[in-house]
C-alpha positions as CSV (number, residue, x, y, z in Angstrom):
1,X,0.0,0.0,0.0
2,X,1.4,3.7,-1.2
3,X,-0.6,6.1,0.9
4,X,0.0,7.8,4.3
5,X,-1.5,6.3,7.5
6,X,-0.7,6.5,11.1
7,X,-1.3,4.4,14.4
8,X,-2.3,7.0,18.0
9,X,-1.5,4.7,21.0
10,X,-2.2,6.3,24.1
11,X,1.1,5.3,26.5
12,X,-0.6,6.5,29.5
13,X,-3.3,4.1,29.4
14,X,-1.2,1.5,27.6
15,X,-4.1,0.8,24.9
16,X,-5.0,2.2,21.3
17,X,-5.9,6.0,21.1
18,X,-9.5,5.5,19.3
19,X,-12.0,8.9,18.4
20,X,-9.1,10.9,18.1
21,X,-9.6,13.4,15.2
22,X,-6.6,13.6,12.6
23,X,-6.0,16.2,9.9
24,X,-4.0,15.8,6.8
25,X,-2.1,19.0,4.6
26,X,-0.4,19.6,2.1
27,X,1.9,22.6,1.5
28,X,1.4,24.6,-1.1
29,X,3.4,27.9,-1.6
30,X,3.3,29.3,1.7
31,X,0.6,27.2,3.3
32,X,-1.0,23.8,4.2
33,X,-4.5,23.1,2.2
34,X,-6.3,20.5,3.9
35,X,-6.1,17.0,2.4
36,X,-8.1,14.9,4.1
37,X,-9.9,14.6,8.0
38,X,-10.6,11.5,9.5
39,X,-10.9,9.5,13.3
40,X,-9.0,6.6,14.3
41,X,-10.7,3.9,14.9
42,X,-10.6,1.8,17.7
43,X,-7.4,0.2,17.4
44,X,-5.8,4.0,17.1
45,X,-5.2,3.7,13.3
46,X,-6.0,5.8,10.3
47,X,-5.3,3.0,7.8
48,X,-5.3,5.4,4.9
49,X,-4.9,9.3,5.0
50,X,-4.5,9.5,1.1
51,X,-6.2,6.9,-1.2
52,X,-3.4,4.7,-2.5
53,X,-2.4,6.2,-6.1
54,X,-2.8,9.9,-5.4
55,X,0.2,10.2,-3.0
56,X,2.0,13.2,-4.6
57,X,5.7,14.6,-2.8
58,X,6.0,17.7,-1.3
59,X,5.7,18.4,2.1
60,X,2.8,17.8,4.5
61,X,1.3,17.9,7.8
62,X,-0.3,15.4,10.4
63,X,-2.3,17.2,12.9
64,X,-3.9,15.0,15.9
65,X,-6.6,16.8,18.3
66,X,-5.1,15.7,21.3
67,X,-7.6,18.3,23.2
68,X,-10.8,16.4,21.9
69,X,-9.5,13.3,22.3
70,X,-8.4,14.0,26.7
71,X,-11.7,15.9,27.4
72,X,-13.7,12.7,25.6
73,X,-11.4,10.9,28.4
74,X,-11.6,13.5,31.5
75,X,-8.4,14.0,30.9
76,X,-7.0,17.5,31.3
77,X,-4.5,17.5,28.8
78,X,-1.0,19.9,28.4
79,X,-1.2,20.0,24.8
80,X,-3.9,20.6,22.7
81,X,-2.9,19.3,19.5
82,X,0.2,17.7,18.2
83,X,1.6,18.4,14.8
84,X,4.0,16.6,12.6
85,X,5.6,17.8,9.5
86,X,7.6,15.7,7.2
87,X,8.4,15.3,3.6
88,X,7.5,13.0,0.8
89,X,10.3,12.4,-1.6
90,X,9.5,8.7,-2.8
91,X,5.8,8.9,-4.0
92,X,5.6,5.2,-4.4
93,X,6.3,4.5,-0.9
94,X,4.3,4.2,2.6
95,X,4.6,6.7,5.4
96,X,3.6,5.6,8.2
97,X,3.3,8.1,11.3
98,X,2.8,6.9,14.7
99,X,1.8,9.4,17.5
100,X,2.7,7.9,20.9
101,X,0.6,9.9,23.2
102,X,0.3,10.9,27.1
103,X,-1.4,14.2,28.9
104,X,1.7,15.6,29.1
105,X,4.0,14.6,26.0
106,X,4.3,12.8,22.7
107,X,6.2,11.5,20.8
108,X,6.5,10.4,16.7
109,X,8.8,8.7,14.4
110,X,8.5,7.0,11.1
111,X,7.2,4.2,11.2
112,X,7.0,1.4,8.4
């Protein structure tokens, strides 16, 4: 699979982040236009951020609501959202990227 997708484990907890909101840009010029929104489901994952075939490179941004996700919880969390940036040279390959979260850090890396 050639797409982007990504995998929120809550560390705290020690289970799968489901419900949490994620947002998908792309930049273009100066800014990020949205590419796609979507929840991940209850084992944490967002399988598929963009449908396999129209991954383009360039430089885009993962944005998790980390806010929504600790008040669904009762959680009063540090950090309202987390943000990753990264880069897309190979458009024929998978990104995958994970989002280890607690109230009070996180922490990412590419995954495979």
């Amino acid at each position: 699979m050639k797409s982007v997708s990504t995998h929120v484990l809550d560390i705290h907890r020690g289970r799968p982040a489901a419900g949490v909101p994620v947002a998908l840009e792309k930049k273009e010029g100066d800014v990020f236009a949205p590419v796609r929104r979507a929840e991940t489901d209850a084992d944490g994952r967002v399988k598929e951020l963009v449908p396999e075939g129209e991954l383009t490179s360039g430089t885009y941004r993962v944005t998790f609501d980390t806010g929504a996700y600790f008040a669904a919880q009762g959680v009063e969390g540090f950090y309202p959202e987390a943000s990753v940036v990264f880069v897309v040279r190979d458009a024929a390959a998978h990104y995958h990227v994970p989002l280890l979260l607690s109230a009070h850090g996180y922490s990412t890396y590419r995954g495979s």
